[in-house]
PAMISE-116332 format. One record per residue (C-alpha): residue number from 1; chain; z, x, y. Coordinates in nm, 2 decimals. Layout:
<torses>
{k NUM; c A; z Z; x X; y Y}
...
</torses>
This chain:
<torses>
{k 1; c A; z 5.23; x 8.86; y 6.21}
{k 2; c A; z 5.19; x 8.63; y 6.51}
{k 3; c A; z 5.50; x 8.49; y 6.42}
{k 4; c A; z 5.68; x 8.85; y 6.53}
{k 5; c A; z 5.45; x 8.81; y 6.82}
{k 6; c A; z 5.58; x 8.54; y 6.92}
{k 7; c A; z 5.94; x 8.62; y 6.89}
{k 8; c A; z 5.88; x 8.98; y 7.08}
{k 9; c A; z 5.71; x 8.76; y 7.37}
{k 10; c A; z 5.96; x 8.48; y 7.41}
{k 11; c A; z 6.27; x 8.74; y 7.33}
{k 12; c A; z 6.31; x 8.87; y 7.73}
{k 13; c A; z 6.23; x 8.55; y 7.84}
{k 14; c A; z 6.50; x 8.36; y 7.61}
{k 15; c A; z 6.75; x 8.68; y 7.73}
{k 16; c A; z 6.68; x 8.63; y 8.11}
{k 17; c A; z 6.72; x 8.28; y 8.08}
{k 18; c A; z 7.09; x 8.30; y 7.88}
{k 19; c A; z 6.97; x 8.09; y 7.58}
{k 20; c A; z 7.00; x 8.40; y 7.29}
{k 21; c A; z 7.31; x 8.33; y 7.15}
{k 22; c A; z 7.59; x 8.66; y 7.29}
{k 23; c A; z 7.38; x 8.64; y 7.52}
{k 24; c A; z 7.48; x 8.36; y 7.83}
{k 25; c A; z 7.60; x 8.47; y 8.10}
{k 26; c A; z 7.77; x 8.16; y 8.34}
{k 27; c A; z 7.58; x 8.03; y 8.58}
{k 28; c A; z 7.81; x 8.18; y 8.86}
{k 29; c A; z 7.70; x 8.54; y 8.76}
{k 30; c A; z 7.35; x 8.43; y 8.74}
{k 31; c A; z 7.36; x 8.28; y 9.11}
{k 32; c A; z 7.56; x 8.60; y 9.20}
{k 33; c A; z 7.31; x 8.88; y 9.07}
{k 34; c A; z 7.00; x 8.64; y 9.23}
{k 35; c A; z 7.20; x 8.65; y 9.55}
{k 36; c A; z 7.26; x 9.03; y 9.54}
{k 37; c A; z 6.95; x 9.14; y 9.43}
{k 38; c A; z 6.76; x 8.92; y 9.75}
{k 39; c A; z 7.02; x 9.06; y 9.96}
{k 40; c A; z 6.93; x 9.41; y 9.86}
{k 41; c A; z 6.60; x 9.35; y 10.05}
{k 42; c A; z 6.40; x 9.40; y 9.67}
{k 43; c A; z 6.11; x 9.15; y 9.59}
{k 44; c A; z 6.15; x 8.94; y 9.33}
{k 45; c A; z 5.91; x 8.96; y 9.00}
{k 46; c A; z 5.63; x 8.77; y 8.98}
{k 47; c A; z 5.37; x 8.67; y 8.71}
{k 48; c A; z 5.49; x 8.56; y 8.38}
{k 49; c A; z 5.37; x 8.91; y 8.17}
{k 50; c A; z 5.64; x 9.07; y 8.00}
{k 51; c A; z 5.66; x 9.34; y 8.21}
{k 52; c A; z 5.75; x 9.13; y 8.49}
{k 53; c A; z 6.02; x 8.95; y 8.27}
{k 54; c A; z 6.15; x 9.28; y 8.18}
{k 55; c A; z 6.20; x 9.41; y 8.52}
{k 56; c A; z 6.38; x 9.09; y 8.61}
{k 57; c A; z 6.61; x 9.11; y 8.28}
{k 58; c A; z 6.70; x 9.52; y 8.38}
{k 59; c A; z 6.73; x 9.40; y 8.76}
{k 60; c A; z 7.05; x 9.14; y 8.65}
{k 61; c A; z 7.18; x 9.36; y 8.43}
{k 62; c A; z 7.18; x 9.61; y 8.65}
{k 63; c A; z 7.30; x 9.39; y 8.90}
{k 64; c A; z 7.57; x 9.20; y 8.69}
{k 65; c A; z 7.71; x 9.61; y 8.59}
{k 66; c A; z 7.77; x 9.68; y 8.95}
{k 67; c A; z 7.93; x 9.36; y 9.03}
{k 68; c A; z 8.19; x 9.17; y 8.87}
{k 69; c A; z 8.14; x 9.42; y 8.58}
{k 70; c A; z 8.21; x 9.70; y 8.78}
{k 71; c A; z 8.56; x 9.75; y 8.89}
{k 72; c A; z 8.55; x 10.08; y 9.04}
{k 73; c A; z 8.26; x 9.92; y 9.29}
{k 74; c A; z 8.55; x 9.63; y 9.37}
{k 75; c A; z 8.81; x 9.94; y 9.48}
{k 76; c A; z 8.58; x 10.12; y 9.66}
{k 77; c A; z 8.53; x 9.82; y 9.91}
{k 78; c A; z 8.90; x 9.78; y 9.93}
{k 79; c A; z 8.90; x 10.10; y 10.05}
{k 80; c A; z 8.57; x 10.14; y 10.18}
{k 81; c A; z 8.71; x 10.29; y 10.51}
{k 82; c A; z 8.83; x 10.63; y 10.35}
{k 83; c A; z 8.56; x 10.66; y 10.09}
{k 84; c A; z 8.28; x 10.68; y 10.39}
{k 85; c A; z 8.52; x 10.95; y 10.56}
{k 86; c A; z 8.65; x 11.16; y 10.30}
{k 87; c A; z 8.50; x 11.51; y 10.30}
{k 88; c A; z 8.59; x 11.56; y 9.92}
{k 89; c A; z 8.70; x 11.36; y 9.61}
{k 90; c A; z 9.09; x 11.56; y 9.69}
{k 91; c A; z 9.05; x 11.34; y 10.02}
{k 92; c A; z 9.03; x 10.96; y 9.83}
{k 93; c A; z 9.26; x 11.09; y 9.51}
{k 94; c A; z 9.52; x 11.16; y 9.82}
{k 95; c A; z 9.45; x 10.82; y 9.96}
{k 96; c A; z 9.47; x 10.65; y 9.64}
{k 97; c A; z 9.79; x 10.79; y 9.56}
{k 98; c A; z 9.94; x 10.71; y 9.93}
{k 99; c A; z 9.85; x 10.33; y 9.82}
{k 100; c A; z 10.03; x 10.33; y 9.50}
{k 101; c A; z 9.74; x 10.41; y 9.23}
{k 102; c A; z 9.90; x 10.62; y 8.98}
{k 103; c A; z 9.77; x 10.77; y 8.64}
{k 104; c A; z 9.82; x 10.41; y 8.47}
{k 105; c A; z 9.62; x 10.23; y 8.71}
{k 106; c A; z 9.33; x 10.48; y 8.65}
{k 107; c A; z 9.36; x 10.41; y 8.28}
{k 108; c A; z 9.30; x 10.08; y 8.38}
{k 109; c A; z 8.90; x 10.18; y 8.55}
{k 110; c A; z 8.82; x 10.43; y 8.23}
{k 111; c A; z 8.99; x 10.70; y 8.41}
{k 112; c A; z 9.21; x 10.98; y 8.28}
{k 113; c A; z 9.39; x 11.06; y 8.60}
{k 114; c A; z 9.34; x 10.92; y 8.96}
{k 115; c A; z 9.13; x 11.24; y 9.07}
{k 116; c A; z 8.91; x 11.16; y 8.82}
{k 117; c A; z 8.86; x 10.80; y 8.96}
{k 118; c A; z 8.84; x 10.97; y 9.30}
{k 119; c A; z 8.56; x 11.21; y 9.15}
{k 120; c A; z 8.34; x 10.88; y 9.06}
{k 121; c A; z 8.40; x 10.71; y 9.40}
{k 122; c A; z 8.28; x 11.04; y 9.60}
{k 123; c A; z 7.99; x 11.07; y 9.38}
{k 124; c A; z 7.86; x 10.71; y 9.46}
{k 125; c A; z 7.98; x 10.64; y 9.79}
{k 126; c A; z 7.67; x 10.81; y 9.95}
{k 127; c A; z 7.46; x 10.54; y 9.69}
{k 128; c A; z 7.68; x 10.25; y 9.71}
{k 129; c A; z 7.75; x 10.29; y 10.14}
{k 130; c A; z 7.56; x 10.29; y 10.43}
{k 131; c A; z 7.79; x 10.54; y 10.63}
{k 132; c A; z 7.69; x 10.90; y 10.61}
{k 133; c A; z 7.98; x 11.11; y 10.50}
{k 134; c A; z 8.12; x 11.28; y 10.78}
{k 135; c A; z 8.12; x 11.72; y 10.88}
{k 136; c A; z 8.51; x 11.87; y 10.75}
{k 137; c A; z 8.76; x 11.80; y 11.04}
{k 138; c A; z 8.86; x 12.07; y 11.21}
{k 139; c A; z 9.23; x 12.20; y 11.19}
{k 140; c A; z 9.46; x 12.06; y 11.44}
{k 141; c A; z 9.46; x 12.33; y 11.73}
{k 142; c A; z 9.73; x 12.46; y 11.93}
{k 143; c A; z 9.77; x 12.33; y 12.32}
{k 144; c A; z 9.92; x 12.52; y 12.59}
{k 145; c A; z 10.11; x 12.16; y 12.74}
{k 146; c A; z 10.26; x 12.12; y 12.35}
{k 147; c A; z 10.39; x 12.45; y 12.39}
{k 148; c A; z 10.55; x 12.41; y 12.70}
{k 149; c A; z 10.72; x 12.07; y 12.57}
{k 150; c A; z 10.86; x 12.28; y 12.23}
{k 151; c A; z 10.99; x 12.56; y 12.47}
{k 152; c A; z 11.12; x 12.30; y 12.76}
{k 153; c A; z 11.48; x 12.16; y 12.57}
{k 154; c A; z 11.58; x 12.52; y 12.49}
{k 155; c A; z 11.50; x 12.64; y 12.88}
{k 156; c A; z 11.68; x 12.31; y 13.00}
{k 157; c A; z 11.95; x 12.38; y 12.73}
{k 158; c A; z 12.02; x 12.75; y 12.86}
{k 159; c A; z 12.00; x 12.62; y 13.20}
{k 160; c A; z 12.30; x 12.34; y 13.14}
{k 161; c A; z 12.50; x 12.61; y 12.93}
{k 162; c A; z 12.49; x 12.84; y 13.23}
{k 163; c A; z 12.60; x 12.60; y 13.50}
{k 164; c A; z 12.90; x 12.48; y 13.25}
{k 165; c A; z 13.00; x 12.86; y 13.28}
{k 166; c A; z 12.98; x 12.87; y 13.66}
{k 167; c A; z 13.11; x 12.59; y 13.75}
{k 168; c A; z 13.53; x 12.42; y 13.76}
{k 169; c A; z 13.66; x 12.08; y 13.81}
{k 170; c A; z 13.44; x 11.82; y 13.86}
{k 171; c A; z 13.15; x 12.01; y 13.93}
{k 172; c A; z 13.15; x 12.07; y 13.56}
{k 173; c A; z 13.16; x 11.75; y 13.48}
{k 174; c A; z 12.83; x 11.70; y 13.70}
{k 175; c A; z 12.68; x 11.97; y 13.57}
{k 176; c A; z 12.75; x 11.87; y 13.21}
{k 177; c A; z 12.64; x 11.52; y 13.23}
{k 178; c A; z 12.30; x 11.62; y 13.42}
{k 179; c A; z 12.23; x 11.92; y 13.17}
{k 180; c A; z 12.24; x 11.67; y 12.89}
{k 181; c A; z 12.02; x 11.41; y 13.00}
{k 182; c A; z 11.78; x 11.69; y 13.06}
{k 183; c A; z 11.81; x 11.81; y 12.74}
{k 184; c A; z 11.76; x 11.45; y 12.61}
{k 185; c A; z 11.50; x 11.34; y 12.82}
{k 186; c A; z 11.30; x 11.73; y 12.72}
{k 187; c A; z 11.37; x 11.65; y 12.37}
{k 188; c A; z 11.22; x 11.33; y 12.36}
{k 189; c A; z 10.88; x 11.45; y 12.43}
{k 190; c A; z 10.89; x 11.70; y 12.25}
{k 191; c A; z 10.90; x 11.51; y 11.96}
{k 192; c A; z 10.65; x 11.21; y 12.08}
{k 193; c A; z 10.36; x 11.46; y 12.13}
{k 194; c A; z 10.32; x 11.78; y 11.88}
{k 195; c A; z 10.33; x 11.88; y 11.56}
{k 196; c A; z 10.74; x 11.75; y 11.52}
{k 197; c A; z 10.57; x 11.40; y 11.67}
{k 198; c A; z 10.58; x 11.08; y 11.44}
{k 199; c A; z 10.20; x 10.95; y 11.48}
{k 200; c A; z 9.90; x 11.10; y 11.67}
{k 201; c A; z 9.50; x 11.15; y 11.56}
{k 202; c A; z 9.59; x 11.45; y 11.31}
{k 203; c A; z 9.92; x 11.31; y 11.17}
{k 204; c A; z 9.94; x 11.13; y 10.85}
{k 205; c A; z 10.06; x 10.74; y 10.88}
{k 206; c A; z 10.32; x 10.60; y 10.74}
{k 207; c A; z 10.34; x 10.54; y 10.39}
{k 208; c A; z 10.21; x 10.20; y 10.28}
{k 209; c A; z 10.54; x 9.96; y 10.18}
{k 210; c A; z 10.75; x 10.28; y 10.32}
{k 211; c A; z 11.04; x 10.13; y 10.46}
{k 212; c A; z 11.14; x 10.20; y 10.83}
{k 213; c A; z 11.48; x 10.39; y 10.99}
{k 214; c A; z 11.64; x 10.49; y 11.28}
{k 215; c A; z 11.78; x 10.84; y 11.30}
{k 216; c A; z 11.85; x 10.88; y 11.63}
{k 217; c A; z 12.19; x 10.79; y 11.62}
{k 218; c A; z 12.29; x 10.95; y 11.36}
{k 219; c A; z 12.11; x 11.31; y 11.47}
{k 220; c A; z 12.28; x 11.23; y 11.86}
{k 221; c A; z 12.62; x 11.20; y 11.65}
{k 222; c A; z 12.58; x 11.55; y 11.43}
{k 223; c A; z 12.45; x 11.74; y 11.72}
{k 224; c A; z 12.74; x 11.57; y 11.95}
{k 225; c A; z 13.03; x 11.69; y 11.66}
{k 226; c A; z 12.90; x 12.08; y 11.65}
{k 227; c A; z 12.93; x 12.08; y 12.03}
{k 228; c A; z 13.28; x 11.90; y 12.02}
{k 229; c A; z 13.39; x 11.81; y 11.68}
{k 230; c A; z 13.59; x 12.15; y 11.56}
{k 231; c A; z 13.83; x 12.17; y 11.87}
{k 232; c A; z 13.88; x 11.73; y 11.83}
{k 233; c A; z 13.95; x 11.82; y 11.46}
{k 234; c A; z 14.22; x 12.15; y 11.52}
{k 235; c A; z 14.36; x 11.92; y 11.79}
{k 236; c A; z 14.41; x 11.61; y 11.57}
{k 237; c A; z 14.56; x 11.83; y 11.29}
{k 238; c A; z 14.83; x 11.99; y 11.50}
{k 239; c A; z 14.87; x 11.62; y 11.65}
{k 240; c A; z 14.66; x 11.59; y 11.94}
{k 241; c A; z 14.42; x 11.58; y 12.15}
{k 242; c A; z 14.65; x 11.50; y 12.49}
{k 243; c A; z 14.35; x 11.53; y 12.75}
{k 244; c A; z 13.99; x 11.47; y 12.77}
{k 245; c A; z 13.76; x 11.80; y 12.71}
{k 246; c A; z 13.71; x 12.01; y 12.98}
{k 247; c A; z 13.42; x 12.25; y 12.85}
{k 248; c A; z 13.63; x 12.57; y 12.91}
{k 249; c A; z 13.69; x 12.77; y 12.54}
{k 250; c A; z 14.07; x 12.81; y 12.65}
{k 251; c A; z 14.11; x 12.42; y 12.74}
{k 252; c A; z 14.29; x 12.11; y 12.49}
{k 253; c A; z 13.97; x 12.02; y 12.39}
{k 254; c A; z 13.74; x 12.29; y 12.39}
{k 255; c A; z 13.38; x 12.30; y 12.34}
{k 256; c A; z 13.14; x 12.51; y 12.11}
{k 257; c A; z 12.83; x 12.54; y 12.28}
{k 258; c A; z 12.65; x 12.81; y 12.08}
{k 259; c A; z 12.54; x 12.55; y 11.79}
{k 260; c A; z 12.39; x 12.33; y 12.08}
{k 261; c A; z 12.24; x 12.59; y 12.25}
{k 262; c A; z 12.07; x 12.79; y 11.94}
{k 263; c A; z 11.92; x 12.41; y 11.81}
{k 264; c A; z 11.76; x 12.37; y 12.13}
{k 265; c A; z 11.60; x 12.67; y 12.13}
{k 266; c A; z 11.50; x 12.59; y 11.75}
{k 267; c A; z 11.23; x 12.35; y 11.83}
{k 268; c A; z 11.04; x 12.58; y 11.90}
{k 269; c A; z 11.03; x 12.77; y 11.58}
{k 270; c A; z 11.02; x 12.44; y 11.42}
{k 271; c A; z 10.72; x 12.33; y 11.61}
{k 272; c A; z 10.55; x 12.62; y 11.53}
{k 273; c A; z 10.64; x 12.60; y 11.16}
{k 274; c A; z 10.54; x 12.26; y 11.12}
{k 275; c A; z 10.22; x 12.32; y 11.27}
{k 276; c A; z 10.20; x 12.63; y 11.02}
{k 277; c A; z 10.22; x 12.37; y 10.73}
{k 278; c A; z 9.98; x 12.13; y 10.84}
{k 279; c A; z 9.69; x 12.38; y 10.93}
{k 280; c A; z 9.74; x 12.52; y 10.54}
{k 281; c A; z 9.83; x 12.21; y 10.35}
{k 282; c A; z 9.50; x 12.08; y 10.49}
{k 283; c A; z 9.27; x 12.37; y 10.38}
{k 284; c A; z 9.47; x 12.36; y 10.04}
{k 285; c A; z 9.36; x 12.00; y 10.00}
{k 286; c A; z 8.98; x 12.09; y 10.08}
{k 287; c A; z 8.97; x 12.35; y 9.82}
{k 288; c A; z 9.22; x 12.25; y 9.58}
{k 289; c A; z 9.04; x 12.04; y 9.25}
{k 290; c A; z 9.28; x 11.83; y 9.16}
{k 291; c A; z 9.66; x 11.68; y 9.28}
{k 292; c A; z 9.84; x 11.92; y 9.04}
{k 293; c A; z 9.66; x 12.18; y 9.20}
{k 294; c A; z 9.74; x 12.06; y 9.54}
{k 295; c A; z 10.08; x 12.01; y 9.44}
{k 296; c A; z 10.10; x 12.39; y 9.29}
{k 297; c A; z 10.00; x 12.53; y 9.60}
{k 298; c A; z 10.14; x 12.36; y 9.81}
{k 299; c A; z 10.47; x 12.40; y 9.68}
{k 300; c A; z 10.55; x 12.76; y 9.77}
{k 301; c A; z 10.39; x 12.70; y 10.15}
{k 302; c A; z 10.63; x 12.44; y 10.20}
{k 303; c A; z 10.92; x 12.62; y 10.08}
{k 304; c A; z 10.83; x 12.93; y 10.28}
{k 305; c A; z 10.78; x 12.77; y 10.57}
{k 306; c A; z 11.17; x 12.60; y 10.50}
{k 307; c A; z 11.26; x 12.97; y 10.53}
{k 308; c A; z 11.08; x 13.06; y 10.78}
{k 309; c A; z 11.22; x 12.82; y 11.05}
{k 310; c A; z 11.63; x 12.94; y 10.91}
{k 311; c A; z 11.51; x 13.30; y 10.97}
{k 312; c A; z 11.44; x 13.20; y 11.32}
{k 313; c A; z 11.72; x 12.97; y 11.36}
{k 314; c A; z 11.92; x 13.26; y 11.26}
{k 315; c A; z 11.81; x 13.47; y 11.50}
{k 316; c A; z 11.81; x 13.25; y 11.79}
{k 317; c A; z 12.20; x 13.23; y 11.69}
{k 318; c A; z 12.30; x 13.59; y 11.67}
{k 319; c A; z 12.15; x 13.59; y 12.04}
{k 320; c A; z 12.35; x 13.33; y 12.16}
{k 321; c A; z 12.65; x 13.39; y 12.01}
{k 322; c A; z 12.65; x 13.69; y 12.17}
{k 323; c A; z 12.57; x 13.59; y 12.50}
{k 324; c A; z 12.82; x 13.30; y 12.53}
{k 325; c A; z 13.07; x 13.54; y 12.35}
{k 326; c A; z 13.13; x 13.24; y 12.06}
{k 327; c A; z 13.18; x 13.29; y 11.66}
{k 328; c A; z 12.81; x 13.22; y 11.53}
{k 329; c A; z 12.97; x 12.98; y 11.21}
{k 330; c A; z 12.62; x 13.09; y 11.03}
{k 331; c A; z 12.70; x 12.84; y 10.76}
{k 332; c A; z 12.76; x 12.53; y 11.02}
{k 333; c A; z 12.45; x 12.60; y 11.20}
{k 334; c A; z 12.20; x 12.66; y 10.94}
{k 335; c A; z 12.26; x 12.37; y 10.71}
{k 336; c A; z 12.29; x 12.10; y 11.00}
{k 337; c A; z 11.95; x 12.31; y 11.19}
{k 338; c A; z 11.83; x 12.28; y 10.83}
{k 339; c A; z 11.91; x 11.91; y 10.77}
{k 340; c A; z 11.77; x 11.85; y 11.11}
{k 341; c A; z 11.43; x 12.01; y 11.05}
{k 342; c A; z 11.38; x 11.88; y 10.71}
{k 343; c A; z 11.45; x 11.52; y 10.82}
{k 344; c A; z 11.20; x 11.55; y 11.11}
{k 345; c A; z 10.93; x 11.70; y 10.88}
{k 346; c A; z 10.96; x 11.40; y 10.67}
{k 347; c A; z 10.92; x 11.15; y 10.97}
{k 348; c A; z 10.59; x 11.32; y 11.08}
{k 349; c A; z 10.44; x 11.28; y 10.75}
{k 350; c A; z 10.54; x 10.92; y 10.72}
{k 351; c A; z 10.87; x 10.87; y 10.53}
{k 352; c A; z 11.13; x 10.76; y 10.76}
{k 353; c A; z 11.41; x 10.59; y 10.52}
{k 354; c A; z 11.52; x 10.90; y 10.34}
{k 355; c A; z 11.60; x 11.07; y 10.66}
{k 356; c A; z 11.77; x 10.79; y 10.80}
{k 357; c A; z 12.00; x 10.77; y 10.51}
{k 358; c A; z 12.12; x 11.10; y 10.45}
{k 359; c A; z 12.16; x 11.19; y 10.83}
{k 360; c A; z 12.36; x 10.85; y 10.79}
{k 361; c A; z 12.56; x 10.99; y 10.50}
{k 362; c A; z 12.66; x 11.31; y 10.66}
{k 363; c A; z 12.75; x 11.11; y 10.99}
{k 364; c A; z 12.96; x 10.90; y 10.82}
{k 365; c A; z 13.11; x 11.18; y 10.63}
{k 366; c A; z 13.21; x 11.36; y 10.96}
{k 367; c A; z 13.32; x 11.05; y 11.09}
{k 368; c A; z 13.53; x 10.97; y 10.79}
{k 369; c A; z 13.73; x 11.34; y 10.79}
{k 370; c A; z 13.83; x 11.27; y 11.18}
{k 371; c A; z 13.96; x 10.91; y 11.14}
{k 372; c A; z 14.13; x 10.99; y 10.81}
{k 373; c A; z 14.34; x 11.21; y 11.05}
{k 374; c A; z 14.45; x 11.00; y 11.31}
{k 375; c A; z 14.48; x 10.73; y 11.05}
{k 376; c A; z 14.77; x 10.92; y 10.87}
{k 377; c A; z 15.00; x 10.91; y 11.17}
{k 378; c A; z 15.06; x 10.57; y 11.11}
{k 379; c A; z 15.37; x 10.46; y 10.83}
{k 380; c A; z 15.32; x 10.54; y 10.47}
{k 381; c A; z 14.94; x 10.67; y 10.53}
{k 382; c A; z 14.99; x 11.02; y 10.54}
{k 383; c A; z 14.82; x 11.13; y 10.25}
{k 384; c A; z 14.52; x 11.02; y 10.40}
{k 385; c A; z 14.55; x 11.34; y 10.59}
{k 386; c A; z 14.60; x 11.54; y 10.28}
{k 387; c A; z 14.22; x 11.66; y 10.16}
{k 388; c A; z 14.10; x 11.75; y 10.55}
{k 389; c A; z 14.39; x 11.95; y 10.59}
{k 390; c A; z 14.32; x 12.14; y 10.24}
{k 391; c A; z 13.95; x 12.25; y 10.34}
{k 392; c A; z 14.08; x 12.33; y 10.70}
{k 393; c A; z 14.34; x 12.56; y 10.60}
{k 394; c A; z 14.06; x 12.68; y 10.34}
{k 395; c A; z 13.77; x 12.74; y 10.52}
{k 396; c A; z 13.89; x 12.65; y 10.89}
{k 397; c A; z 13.76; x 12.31; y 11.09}
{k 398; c A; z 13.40; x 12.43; y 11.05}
{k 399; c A; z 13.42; x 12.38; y 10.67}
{k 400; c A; z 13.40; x 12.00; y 10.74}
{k 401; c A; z 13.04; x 11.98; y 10.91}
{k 402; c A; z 12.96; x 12.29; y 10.68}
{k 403; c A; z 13.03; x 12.12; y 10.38}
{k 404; c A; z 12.84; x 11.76; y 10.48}
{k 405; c A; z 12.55; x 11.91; y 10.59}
{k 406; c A; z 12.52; x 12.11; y 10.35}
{k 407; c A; z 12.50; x 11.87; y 10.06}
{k 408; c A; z 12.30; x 11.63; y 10.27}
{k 409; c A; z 12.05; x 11.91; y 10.32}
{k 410; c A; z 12.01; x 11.99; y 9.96}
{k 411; c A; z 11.95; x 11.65; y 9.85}
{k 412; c A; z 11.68; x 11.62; y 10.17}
{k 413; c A; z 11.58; x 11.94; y 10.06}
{k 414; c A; z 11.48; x 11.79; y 9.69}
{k 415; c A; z 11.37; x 11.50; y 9.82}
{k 416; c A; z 11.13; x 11.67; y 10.04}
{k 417; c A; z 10.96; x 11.89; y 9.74}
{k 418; c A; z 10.92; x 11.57; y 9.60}
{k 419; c A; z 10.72; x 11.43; y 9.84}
{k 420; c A; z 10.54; x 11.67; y 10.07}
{k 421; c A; z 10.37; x 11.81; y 9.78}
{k 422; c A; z 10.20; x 11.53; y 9.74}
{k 423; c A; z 9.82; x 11.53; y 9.89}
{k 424; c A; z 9.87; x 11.18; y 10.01}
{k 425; c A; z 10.17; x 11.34; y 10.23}
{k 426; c A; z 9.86; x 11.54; y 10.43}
{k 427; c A; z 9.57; x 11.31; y 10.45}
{k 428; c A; z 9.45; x 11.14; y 10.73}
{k 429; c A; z 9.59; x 10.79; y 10.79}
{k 430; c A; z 9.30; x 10.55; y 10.72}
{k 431; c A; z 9.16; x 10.37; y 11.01}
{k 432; c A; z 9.30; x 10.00; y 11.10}
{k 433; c A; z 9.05; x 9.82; y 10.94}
</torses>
């Protein structure tokens, strides 16, 4: 009997100081737990009673589980930032996701999914942190001085369109050149402040390892060829162009300025459509419980709000077609205003290389009819000629930008789906650490 005394007295003791064999611990982890539990501010257990040398063997443990035992502790430090700030565990499954954790890499912390991980790191962030979680953000709100920079290219746009009409000779060619670097200039803020701008305090960041892309040229190009790219294309079929345009409809080289006119008033609608989708994506990611959820609901908003925007764009070119007295070419108009507007969305939420290559890809497709063209004038080439000529005498010159920007904004279109249904798409960007 005072032998199994003696074992239950020296048992806790032999356990805290690693000699029970499956029982040592190296001496790193044993210089770690001392160091975190004095760090932690708690005293440390005096006497040699076994209560006392209990309370020390729990502490390490305890200790020792939350440390290098504990993986889940080790993420949430990586990403302390957004587990003090997130309002709900939707919040840090979103910004888990934008960092590349998928469902495997939750297997890998005892996790089903990665809003279940997300659950676990809400639940003890207020235990583990020092940072009180912060009150819900408020929806983005609408400003009177973005409103006037949405409405200010389509104002400046009507304004160039009308002085085209009034003026002759060089006067035109004034008023032409001036009314497009307004139009340019207007255009460019629009899109650095607002809901169509790239970065601000409510916009998403970009996408960790997303990689970057210039669409300007491109988008200058497309919106260039539906103001002169039908009458260059008629003209190069029937084997000119012999002058320089002129802007008047019965000139060499005429110009088609309803397309321009109806997508500068367009950003507008697109403004306020964009803003639509970011006030309800972010009060479906506060009450949605999970990403599929998220994803299921947020599906339909973005879709709607994709039809929403043609609607409008529609409208805006039934007006000016009949004002300027120009065919509306519908099918033109819509799929490059849609192209356009789906490309942008995806810049303001972060992803910037899909955009950059299909605006590229129905560039280069435009750019490809024209110069297969005037390439078949030369000796033995004129077959090049052959398939541009087919869709033209098909569909008329239109059908060329109709049909590139067409299947570049279905493919942007799927793309899109893809990724704006994501939560990670609509969370705040974490702070720069």
């Amino acid at each position: 009997m005072s032998d199994l005394d003696e074992r239950g007295s020296t048992a806790p003791e032999a356990v805290a100081e690693g000699k029970v064999p499956g029982s040592r611990r190296p001496a790193a982890s044993r210089e770690t737990a001392s160091r975190e539990t004095s760090g932690a501010g708690e005293p440390a257990a005096e006497g040699n009673g076994p209560a006392s040398r209990e309370t020390a063997v729990d502490r390490k443990a305890s200790t020792t589980r939350r440390g290098a035992g504990d993986p889940v502790k080790a993420l949430m430090h990586r990403h302390r930032e957004l587990c003090e700030r997130a309002v709900d565990p939707l919040e840090i499954a979103a910004g888990l996701e934008a960092h590349g954790i998928t469902e495997r890499t939750a297997a890998r912390f005892r996790h089903r999914d990665v809003f279940s991980l997300a659950e676990e790191m809400y639940a003890r962030v207020s235990r583990d942190g020092d940072t009180p979680l912060p009150t819900t953000a408020a929806p983005p709100r609408v400003r009177v001085d973005r409103v006037f920079l949405t409405l200010l290219p389509g104002a400046l746009c009507a304004a160039a369109v009308a002085a085209l009409q009034l003026t002759r000779g060089q006067s035109r060619l004034f008023a032409g050149v001036a009314g497009a670097l307004a139009v340019a200039l207007a255009l460019r803020a629009a899109l650095r402040r607002g809901p169509l701008s790239r970065t601000g305090p409510d916009r998403p960041g970009p996408r960790p390892g997303a990689a970057s892309g210039r669409t300007t040229p491109w988008t200058l190009w497309l919106v260039a060829y539906s103001l002169l790219g039908d009458g260059l294309l008629r003209n190069a079929l029937a084997g000119g162009p012999d002058a320089l345009p002129t802007g008047s409809p019965g000139g060499p080289w005429p110009l088609t300025a309803t397309p321009v006119l109806a997508l500068a008033l367009a950003c507008a609608p697109a403004a306020w459509t964009a803003h639509l989708l970011t006030v309800r994506a972010r009060r479906r990611l506060a009450s949605s419980r999970g990403l599929e959820d998220f994803a299921a609901a947020v599906r339909p908003l973005l879709l709607g709000t994709f039809a929403l925007f043609l609607g409008a764009l529609a409208g805006l070119l039934t007006l000016c077609s009949a004002a300027l007295g120009e065919p509306a070419a519908y099918i033109q108009v819509l799929a490059l205003g849609a192209l356009l507007f789906l490309a942008r969305l995806l810049i303001t939420h972060g992803f910037t290389y899909a955009p950059a290559v299909v605006l590229a890809a129905a560039a280069t497709a435009e750019a490809a009819a024209l110069a297969t063209v005037f390439a078949s004038r030369l000796p033995g080439l004129g077959f090049l000629a052959v398939p541009v000529e087919t869709l033209v005498t098909a569909g008329g010159a239109g059908s060329v930008p109709a049909l590139a920007c067409t299947a570049a904004a279905l493919a942007l279109l799927v793309h899109t789906v893809r990724k704006l249904t994501r939560a990670s798409a609509h969370a705040p960007s974490e702070p720069a650490g």
